[in-house]
The first five atom37 places (N, CA, C, CB, O) and aatype in JSON, in Angstrom:
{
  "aatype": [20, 20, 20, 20, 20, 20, 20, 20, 20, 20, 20, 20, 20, 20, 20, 20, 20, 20, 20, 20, 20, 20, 20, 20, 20, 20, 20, 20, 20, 20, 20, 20, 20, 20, 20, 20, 20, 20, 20, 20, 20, 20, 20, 20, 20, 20, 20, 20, 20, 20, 20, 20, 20, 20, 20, 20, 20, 20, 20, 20, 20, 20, 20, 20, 20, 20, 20, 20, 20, 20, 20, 20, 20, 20, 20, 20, 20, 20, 20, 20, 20, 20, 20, 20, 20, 20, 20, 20],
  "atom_mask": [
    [1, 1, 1, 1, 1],
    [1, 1, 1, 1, 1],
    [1, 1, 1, 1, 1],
    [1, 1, 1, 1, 1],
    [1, 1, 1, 1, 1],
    [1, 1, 1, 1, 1],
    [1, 1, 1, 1, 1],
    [1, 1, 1, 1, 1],
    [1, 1, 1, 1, 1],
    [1, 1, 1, 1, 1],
    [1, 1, 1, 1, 1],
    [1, 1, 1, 1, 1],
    [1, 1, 1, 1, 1],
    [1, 1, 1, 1, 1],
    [1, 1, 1, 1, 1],
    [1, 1, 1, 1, 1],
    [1, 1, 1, 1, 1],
    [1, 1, 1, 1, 1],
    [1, 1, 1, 1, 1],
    [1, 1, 1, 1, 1],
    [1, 1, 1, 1, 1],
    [1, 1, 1, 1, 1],
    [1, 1, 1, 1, 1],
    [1, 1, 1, 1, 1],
    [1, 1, 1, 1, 1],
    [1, 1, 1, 1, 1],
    [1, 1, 1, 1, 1],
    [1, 1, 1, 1, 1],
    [1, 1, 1, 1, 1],
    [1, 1, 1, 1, 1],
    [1, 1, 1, 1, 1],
    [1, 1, 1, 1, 1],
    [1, 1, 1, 1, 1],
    [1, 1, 1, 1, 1],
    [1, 1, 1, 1, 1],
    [1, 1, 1, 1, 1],
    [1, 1, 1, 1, 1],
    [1, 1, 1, 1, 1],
    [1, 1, 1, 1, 1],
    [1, 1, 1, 1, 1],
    [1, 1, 1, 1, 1],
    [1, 1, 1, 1, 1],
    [1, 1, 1, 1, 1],
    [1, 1, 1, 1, 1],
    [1, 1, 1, 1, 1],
    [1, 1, 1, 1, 1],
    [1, 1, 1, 1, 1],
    [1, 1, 1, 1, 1],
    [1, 1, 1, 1, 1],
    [1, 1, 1, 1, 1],
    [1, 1, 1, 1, 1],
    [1, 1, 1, 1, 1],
    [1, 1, 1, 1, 1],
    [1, 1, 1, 1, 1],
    [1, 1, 1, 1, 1],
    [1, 1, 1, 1, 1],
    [1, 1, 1, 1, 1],
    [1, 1, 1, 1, 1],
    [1, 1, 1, 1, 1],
    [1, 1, 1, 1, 1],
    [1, 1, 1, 1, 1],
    [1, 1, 1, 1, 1],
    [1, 1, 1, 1, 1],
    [1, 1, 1, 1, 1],
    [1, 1, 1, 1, 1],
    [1, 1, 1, 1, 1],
    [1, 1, 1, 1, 1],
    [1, 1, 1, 1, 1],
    [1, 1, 1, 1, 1],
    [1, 1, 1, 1, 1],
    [1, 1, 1, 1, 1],
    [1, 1, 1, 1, 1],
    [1, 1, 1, 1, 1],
    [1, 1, 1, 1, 1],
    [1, 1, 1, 1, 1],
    [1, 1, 1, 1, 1],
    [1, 1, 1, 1, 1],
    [1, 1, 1, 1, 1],
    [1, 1, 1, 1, 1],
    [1, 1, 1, 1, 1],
    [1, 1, 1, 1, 1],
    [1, 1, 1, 1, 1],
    [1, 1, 1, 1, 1],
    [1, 1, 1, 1, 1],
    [1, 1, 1, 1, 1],
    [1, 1, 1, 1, 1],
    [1, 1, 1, 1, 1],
    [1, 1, 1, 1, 1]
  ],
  "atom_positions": [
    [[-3.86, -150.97, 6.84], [-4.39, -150.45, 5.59], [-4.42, -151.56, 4.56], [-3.55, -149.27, 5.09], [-3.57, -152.45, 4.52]],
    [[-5.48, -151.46, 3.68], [-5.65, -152.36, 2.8], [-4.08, -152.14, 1.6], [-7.33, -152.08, 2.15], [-3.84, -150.96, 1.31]],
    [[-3.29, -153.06, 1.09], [-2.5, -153.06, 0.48], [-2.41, -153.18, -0.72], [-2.06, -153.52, 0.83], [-3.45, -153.82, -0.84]],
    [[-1.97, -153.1, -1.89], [-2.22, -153.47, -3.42], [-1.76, -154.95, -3.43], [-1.29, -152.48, -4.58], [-1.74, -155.34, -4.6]],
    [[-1.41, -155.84, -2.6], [-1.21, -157.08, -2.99], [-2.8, -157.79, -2.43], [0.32, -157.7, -2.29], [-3.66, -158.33, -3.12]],
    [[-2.79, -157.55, -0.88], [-4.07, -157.89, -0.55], [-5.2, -157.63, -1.51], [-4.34, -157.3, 0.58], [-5.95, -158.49, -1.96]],
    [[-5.26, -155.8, -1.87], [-6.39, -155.58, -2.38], [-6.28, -156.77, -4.06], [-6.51, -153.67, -2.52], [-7.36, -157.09, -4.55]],
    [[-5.45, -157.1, -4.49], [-5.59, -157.98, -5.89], [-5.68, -159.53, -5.5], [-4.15, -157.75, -6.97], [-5.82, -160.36, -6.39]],
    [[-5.61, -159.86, -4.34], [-6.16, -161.37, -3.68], [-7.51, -161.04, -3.9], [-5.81, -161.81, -1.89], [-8.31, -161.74, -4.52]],
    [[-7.77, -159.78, -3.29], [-9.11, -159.99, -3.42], [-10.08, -159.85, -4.6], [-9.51, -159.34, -2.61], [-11.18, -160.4, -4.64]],
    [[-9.65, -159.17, -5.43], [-10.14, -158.78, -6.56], [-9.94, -160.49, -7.4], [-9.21, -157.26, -7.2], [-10.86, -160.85, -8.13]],
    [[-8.86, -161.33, -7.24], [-8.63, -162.84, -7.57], [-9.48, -163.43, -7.17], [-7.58, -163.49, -7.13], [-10.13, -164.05, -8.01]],
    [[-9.93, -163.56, -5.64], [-11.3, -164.04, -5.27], [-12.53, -164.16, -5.79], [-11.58, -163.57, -4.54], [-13.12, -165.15, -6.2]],
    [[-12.92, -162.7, -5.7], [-14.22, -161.95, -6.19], [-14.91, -162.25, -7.18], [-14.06, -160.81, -6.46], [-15.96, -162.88, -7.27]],
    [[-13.86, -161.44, -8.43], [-13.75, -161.03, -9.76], [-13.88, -162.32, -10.48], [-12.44, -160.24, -10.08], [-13.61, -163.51, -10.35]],
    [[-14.47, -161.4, -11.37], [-14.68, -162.48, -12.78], [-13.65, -162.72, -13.27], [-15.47, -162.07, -13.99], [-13.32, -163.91, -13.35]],
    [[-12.58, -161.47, -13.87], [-10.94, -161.61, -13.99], [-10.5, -160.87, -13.18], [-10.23, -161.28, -15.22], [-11.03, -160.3, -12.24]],
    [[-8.99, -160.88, -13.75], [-7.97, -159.9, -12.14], [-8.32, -158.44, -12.3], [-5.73, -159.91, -12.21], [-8.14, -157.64, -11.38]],
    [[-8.88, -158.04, -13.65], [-9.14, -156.24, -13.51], [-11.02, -156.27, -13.42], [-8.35, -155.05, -15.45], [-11.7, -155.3, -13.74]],
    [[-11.52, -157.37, -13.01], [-12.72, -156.84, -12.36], [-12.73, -155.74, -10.78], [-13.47, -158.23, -12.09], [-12.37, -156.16, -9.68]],
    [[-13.01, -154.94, -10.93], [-13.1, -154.1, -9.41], [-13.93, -153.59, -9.15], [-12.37, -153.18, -9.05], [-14.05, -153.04, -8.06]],
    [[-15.14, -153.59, -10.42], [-16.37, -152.97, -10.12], [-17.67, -153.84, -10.12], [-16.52, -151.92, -11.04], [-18.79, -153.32, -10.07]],
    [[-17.51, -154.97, -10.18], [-18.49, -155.76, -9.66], [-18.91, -155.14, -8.39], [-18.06, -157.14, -9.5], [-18.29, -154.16, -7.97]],
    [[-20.09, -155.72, -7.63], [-20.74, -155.29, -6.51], [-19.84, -156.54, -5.37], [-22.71, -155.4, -6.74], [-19.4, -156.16, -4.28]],
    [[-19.73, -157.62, -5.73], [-19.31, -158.83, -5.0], [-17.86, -158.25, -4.58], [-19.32, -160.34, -5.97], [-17.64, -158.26, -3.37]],
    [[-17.03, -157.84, -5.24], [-15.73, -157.19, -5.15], [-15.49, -156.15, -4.07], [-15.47, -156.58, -6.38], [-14.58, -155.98, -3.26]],
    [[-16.72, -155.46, -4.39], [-16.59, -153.72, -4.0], [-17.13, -154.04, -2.67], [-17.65, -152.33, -5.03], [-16.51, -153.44, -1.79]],
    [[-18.37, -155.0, -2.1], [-18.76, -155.54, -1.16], [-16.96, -155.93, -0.42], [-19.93, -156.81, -1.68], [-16.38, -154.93, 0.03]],
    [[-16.4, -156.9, -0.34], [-15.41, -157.66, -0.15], [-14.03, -156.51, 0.03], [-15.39, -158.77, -1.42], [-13.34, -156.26, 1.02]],
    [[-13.99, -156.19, -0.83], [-13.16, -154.58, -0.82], [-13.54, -153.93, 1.11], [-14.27, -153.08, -2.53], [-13.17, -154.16, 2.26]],
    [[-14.33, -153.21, 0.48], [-15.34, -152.56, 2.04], [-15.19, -153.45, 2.97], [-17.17, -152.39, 1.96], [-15.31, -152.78, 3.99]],
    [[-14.92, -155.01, 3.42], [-15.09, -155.74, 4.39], [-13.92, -155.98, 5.04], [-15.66, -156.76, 4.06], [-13.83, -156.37, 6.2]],
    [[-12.97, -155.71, 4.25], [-11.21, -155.97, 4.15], [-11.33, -154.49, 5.21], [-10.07, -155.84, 2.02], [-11.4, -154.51, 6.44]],
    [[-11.32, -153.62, 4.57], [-11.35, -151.91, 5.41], [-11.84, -151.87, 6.2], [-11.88, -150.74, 4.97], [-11.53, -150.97, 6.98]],
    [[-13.25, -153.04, 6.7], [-13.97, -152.62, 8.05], [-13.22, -153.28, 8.86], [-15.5, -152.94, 8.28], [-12.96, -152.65, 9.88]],
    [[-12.66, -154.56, 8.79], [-12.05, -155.3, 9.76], [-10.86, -154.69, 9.96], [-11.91, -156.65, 9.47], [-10.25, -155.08, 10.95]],
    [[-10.09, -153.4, 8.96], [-9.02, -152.88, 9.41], [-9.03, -152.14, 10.49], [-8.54, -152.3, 8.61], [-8.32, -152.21, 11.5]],
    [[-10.05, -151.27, 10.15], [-10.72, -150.57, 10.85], [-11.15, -150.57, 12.45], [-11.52, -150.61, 10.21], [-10.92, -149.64, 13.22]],
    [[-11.88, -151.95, 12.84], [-12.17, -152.55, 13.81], [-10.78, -153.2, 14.54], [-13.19, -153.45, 13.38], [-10.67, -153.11, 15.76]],
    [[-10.13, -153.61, 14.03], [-8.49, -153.9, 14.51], [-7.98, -152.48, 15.3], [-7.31, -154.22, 12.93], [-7.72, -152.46, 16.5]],
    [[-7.91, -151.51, 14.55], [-7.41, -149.9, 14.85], [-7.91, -149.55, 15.84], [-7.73, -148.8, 13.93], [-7.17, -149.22, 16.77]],
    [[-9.49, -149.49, 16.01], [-10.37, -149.07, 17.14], [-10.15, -149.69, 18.23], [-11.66, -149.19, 16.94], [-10.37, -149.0, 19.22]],
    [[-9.74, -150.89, 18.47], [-9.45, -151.89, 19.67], [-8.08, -150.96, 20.71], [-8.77, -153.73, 18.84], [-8.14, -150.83, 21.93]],
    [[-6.88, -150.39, 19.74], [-5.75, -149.66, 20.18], [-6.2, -148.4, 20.23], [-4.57, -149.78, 19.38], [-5.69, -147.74, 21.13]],
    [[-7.32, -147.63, 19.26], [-7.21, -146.11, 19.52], [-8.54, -146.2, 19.93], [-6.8, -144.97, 18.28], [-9.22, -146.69, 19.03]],
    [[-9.07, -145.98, 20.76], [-10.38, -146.25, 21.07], [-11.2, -144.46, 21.07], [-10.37, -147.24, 22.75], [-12.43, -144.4, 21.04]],
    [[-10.46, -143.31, 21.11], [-11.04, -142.6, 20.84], [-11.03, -141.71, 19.68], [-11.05, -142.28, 21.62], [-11.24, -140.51, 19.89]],
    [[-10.76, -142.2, 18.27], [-10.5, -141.95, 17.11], [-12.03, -141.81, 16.26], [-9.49, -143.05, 16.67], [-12.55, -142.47, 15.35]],
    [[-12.41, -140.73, 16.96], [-13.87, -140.27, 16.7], [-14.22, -140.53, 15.1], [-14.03, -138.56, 17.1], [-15.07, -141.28, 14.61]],
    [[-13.11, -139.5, 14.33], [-13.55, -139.05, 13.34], [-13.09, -140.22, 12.36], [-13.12, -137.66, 13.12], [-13.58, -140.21, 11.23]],
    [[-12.23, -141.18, 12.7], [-12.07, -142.59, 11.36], [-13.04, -143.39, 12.03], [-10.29, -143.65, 11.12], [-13.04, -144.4, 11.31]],
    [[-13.77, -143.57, 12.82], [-15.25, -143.78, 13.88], [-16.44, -143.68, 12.6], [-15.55, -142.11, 15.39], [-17.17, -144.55, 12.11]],
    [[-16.27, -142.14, 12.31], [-17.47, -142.0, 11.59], [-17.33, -142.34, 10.05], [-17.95, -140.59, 11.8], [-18.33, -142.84, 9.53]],
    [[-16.1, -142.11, 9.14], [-15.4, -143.23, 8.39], [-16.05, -144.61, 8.43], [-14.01, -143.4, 8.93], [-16.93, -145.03, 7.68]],
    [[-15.38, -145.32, 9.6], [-16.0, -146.81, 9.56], [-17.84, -146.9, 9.64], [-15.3, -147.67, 11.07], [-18.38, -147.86, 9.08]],
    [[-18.41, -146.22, 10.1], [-19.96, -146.31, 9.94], [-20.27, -145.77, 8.6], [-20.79, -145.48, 11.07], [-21.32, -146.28, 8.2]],
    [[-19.63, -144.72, 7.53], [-19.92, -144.34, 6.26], [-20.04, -145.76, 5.56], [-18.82, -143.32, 5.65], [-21.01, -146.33, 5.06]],
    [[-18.26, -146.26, 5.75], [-18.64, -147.8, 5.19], [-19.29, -149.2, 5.32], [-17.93, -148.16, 5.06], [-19.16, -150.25, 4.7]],
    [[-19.98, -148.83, 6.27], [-20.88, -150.2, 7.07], [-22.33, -149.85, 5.83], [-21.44, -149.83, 9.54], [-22.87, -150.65, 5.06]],
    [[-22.65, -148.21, 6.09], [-23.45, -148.0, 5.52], [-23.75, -147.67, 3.83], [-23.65, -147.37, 6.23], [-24.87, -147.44, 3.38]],
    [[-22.33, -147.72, 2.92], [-22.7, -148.29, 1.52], [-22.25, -150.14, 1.38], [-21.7, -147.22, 0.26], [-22.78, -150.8, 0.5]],
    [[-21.6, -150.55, 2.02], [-21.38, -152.13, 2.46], [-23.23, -152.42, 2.15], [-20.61, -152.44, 4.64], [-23.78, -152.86, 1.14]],
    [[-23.89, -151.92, 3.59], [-25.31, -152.69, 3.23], [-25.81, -152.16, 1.84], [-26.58, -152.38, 4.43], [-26.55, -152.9, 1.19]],
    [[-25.49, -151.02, 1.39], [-26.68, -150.84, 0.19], [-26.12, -151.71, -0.64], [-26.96, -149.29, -0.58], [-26.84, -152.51, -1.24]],
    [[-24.96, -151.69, -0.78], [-24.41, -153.34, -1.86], [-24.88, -154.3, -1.7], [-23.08, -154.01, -1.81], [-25.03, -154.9, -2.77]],
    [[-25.19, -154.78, -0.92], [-25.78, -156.14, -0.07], [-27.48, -156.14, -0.41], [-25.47, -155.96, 1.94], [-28.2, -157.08, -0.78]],
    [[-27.83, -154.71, -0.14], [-29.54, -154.87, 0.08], [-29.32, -155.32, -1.96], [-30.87, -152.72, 0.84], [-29.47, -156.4, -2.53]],
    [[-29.02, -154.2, -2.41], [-29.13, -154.33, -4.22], [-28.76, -156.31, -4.4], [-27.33, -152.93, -5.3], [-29.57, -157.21, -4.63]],
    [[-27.66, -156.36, -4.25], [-27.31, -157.87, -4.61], [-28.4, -158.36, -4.13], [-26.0, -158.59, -4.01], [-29.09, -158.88, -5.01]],
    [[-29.09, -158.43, -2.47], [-29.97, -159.5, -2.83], [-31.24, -159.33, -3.65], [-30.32, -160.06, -1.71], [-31.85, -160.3, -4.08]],
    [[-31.64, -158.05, -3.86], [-32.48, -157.68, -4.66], [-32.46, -158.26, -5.97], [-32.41, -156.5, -4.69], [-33.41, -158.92, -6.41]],
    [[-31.04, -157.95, -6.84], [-30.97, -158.57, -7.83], [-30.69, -160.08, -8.28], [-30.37, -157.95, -8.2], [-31.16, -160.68, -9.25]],
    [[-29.78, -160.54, -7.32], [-29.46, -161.82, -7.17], [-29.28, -162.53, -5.95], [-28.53, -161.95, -7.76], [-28.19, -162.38, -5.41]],
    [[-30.46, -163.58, -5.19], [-29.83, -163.37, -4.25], [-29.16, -164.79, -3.66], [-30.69, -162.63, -3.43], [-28.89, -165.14, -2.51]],
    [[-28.97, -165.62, -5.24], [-27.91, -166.58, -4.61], [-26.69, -166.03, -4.91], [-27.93, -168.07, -5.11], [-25.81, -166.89, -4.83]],
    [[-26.2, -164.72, -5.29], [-24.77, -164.43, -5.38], [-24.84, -163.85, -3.48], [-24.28, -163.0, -6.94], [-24.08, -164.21, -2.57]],
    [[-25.81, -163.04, -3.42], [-25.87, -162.09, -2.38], [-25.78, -163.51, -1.01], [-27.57, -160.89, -2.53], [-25.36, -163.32, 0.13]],
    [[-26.21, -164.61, -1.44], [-25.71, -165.75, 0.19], [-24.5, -166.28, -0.07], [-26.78, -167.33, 0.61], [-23.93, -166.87, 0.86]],
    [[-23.94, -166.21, -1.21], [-22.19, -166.77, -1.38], [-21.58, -165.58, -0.66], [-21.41, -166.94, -3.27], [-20.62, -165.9, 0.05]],
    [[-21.86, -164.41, -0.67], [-20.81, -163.37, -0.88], [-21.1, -163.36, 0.42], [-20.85, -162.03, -1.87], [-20.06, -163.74, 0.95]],
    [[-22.15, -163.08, 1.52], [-22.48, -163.01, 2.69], [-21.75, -164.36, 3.3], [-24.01, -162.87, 2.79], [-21.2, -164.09, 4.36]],
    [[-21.61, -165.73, 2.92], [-21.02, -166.88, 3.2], [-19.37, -166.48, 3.16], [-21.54, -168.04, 2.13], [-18.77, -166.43, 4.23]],
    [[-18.95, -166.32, 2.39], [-17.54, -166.4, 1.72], [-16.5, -165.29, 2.3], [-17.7, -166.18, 0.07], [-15.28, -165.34, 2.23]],
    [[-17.45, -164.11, 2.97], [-17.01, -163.08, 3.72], [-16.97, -163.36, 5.15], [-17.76, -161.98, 3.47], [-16.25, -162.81, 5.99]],
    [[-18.13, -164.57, 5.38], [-17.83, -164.43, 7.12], [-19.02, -163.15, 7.64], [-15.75, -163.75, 7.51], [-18.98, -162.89, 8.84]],
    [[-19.79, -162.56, 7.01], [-20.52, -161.53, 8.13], [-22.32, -161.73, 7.93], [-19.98, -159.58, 7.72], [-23.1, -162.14, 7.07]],
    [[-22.35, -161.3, 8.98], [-23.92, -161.75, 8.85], [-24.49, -162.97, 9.54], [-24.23, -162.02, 7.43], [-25.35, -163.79, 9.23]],
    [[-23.88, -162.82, 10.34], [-24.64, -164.32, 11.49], [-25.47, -165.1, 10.92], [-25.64, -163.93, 12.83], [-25.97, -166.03, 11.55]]
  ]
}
């Protein structure tokens, strides 16, 4: 599970300051922390249907953050895609 120390590394990362959390870059990065938890979990419980459909809810507002950022900006939207590691 994402932790309140982790989750404020990341918000240190992200964020413009330490109580930014609603940036899109954050909330992106946030969501990426949870999918890889996620994907860790599934490896041991492999038939955990219903946090299954959980992890695809968040794959699927993850991209609408992503599609908007590059829409609006999209040299933040190749740092944040860079700096996260996803996206081949």
């Amino acid at each position: 599970m994402l932790t309140k120390e982790r989750k404020e590394e990341v918000v240190k990362e992200f964020g413009v300051n330490e109580k930014d959390t609603g940036s899109i870059e954050v909330q992106v990065a946030l969501i990426t922390e949870r999918v890889r938890y996620l994907t860790e979990h599934f490896k041991v419980h492999k038939k955990d249907f219903h946090s299954r459909r959980g992890l695809l809810k968040l794959i699927g507002r993850r991209r609408k953050f992503l599609n908007y950022l590059k829409r609006d900006n999209f040299q933040k939207y190749k740092d944040v895609i860079s700096r996260l590691h996803i996206r081949g």
